[in-house]
Structures are given as structure tokens and as C-alpha cells.
C-alpha positions in Angstrom: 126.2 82.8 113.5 123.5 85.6 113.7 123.0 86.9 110.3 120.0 89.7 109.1 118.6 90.4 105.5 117.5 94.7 105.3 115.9 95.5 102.4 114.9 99.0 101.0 113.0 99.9 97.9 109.7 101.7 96.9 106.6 98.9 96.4 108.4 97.2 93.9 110.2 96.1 96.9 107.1 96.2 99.5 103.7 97.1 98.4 101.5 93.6 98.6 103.5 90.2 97.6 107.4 91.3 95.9 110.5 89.3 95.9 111.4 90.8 99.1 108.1 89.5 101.1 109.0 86.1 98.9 112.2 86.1 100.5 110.9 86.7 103.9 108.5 83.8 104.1 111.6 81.8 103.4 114.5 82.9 104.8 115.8 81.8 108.2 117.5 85.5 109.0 115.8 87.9 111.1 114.5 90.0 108.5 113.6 93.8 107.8 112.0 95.2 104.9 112.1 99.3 104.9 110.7 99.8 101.3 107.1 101.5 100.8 105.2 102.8 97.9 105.4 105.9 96.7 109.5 106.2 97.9 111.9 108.3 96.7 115.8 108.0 96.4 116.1 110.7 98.2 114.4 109.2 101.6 115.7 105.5 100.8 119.3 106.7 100.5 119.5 109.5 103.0 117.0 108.0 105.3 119.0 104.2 105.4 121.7 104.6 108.1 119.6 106.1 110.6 116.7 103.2 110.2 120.0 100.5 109.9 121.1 101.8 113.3 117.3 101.4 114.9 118.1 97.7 114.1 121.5 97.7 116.3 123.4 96.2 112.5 126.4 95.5 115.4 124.1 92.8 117.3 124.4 90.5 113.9 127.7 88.5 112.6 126.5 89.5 108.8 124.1 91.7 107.6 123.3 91.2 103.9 121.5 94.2 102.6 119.3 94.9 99.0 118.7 98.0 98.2 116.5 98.8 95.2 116.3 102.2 93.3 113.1 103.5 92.3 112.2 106.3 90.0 113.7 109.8 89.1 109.4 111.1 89.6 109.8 112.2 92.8 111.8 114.3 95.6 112.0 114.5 99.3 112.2 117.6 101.2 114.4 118.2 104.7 111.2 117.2 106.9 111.0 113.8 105.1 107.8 114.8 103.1 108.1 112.8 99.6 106.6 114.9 97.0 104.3 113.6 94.1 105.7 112.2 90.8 107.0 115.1 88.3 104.1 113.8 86.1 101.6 114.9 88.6 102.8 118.3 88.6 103.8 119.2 85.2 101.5 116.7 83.4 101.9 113.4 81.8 103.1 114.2 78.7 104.8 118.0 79.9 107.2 117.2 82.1 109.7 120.1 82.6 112.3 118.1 81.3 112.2 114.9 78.6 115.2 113.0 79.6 114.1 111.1 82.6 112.6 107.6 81.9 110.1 107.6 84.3 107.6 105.3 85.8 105.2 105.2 83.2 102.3 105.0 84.6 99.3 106.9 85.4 100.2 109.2 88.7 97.5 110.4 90.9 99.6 110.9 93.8 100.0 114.0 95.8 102.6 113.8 98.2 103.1 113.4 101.5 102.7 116.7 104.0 101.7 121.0 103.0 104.7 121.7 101.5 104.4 123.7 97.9 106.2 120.8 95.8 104.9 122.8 93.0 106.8 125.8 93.5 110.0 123.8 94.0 109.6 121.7 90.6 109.2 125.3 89.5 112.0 127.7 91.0 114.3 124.9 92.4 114.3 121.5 90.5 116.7 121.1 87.2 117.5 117.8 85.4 121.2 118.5 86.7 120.3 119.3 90.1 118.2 115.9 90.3 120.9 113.6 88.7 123.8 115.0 90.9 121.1 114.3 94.2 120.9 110.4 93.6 124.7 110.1 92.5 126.1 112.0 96.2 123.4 110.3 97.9 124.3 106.3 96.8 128.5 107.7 97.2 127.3 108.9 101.0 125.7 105.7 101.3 128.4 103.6 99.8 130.9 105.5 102.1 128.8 105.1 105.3 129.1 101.3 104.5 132.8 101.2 104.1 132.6 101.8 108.2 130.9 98.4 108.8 133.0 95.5 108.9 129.9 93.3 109.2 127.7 94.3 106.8 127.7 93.4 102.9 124.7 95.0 100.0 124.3 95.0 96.5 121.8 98.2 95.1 119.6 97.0 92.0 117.1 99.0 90.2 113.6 98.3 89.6 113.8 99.9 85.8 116.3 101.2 83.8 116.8 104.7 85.6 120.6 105.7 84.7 119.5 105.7 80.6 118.1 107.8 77.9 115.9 105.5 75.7 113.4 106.1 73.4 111.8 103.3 73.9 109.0 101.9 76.1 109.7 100.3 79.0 106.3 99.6 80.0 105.3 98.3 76.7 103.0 95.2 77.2 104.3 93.4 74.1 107.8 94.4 73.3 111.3 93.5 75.3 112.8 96.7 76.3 116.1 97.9 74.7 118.2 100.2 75.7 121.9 99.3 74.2 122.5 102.1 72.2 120.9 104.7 74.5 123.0 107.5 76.1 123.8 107.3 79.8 122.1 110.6 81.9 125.3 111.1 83.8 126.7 111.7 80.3 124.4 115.3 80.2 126.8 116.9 82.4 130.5 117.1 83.1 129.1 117.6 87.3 127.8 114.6 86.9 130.3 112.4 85.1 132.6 113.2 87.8 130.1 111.7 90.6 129.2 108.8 88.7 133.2 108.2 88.8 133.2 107.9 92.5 130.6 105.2 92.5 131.4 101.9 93.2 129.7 100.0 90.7 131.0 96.6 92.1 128.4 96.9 94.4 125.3 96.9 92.1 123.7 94.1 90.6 121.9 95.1 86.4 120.3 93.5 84.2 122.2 93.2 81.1 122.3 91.5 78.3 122.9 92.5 73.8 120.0 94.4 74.0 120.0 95.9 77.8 122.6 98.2 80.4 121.9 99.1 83.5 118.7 97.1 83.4 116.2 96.5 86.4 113.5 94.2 87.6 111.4 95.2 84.9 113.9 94.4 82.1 115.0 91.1 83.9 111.3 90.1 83.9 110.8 90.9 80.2 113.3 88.6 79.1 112.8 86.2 81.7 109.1 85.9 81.9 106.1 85.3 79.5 104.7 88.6 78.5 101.2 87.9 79.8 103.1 87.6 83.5 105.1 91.0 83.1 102.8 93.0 84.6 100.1 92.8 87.7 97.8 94.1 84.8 97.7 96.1 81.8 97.1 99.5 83.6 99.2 98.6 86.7 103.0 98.2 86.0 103.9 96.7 88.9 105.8 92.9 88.3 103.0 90.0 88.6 103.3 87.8 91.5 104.9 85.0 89.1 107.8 87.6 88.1 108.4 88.8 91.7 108.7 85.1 92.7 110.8 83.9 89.9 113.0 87.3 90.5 113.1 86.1 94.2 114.2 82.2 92.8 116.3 83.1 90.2 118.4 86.2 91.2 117.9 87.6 94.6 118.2 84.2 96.5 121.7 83.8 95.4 122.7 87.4 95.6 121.6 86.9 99.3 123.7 83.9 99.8 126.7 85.6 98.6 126.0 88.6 100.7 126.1 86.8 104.0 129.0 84.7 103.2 
């Protein structure tokens, strides 16, 4: 039987060595990884089908796809430019709005291509606007897989995106927890009525009593030693050790069962 493994992400799923390179050097499948840094959700989820089809998905028996959700820092315009984060433009610490839990870290980026980002985050962007983008975009996706008798997926996150905690999520000494933290889709009746229409079946979290809707990051902080969180203090990236135990532990199984 001729089965394929796609994966998708920003370079938590393919920026150096990540449990999705792990899983490559191992896996028998034909294999495709269409992550890169700096991704948005908008280009990930909008962009997928038309990069799936490149791969002719109807060639294979199974197709066992992982998708991983990156941050709510950054947009993607009609021409496939990916802006930079929200940080860049507004400033670490005065972002236009405080409810996003975003990357964390230090962003230097500045986009891809001449467009004015900076007058969109300024005349076109709201909180609303951004939430109700990812929520249509992973239904469009989810429905554009209902079509495919052949293929199987499972999104994951790699941080807690759908949440509003206070707390760090990039602290170096302190498990993240987010249990008593209100969900972002509960900000607005719009989106409330989206994330209803989302098959949640289909995603994998990391939860536990102190985590919902957890990612790679919280995974790795309660399944890791704190020195081997992190690729280093100032770079929030997993370590090599946590994208290879990720790769053991969870995604290798999540695989298997996709391509049943």
C-alpha cells in the first residue's frame, strides 16, 4: 500500500532539526514537509490544498497529514506576502491589542515583499477580524478534507494560541498554566459561532489539570527537564531533545493512527 506523511507548520515544524525532520529520517512514507519559519495561519491554511494537489494526494492509498498552528503575530496578504509579527510593528510591549498570547520572543522580522503591513495593522486589522481569519480558514480547510476519501490529519498547535493567560509561556523556570484562562473565541458572539463549526475531533492538545488547548511548548514543559525546554535562553524554539521526544512520544503514534 502506498501511503505519504505532509506536514505543515511554521519552524517549529521545519526550521533546522523538529519532530517533523525526526520523523522523516525515520519513516518509510514518501514524505513532505511544507512548514517554514516565519509562517502564518493565513498562508499554511489557505495555501495547503493547492501545495497537497502539487503532490497528486490521489496517487497514494493514505495520506496521513500534521498540521501545526503557529502564532496570532502575523498576517498574509492576497499575493502570499507574510507580514512581520504585530510586535514588530506596534512594539514589544504596545501591541494594538493585549489579548493575543503571542510568540514571545524578540521579533526582528520584516516581512516578506513592499506591501505597507503597517498601514494595514493600522486601518484594517482588529482582534475580531484576526480571530474570525484563523477559525473560517481551519473550517475551509476541514471542509476541503471531507472531499478526500484517502486522506486522514490531525492539526496541533505549537503554543497555546486559542487562550487568554496571564501567564508566561516562555518562562524558563515555570510550567505554563492556563486552566482557568478565558478562551479568545469567547470575546465575540462572531466568533463563538465559528468556533462551533470546528471539528475539534480532528485536533490533537496538550492537556492536562493545569493546561487546555496546550501545544508543543506546554507538552515539552511537563514532559521535559527545564534545562531541555528551550534551544537557549533567548531562543524559544524546542531543543533538539524535546523535538525528538515530541517525535517518540506523541507524533509517531498520531502518525500510525492516521494511516491506518
Amino acid at each position: 500500500m502506498k501511503k505519504v506523511i505532509v506536514t505543515d507548520g511554521c519552524s517549529f515544524t521545519n526550521w533546522g532539526n523538529t519532530w517533523a525532520t525526526y520523523l522523516k529520517k525515520t519513516s518509510q512514507h514518501k514524505f513532505f514537509n511544507f512548514g517554514k519559519k516565519g509562517n502564518s495561519n493565513d498562508y499554511i491554511l489557505q495555501k495547503f490544498s493547492e501545495r497537497f494537489n502539487d503532490i497528486a494526494p490521489d496517487s497514494f492509498d493514505k495520506c496521513g497529514v500534521v498540521i501545526q498552528l503557529t502564532g496570532l503575530d502575523r498576517k498574509m496578504n492576497s499575493d502570499g506576502h507574510i507580514s512581520p509579527s504585530i510586535g514588530n510593528i506596534f512594539g514589544q510591549t504596545n501591541f494594538k491589542t493585549g489579548i493575543f498570547n503571542l510568540f514571545g520572543m524578540n521579533n526582528t522580522d520584516n516581512g516578506q515583499g513592499g506591501y505597507n503591513w503597517k498601514s494595514y495593522f493600522r486601518d484594517e486589522y482588529t482582534p475580531e477580524k484576526h480571530i474570525n481569519d484563523l477559525l473560517q480558514n481551519v473550517i475551509d480547510l476541514q471542509s476541503y478534507f471531507k472531499t478526500m476519501n484517502n486522506v486522514n490529519y490531525k492539526f496541533i498547535l505549537g503554543w497555546d494560541i486559542f487562550t487568554m493567560s496571564d501567564n508566561d509561556q516562555w518562562s524558563t523556570t515555570n510550567k505554563y498554566s492556563n486552566v482557568d484562562s478565558k478562551l479568545l473565541k469567547d470575546e465575540f458572539e462572531s466568533s463563538k459561532k465559528l468556533w462551533e463549526n470546528i471539528d475539534f475531533s480532528k485536533f490533537w492538545f496538550f492537556e492536562n489539570e493545569n493546561v487546555k488547548y496546550g501545544g508543543i511548548t506546554q507538552w515539552t514543559h511537563y514532559n521535559c527537564e527545564s534545562s531541555d525546554w528551550y534551544k537557549s535562553e533567548n531562543d524559544k524554539h524546542p531543543s533538539d531533545v524535546a523535538h525528538k521526544k515530541f517525535k517518540t512520544e506523541v507524533i509517531e503514534l498520531m502518525v500510525e493512527e492516521l494511516l491506518k
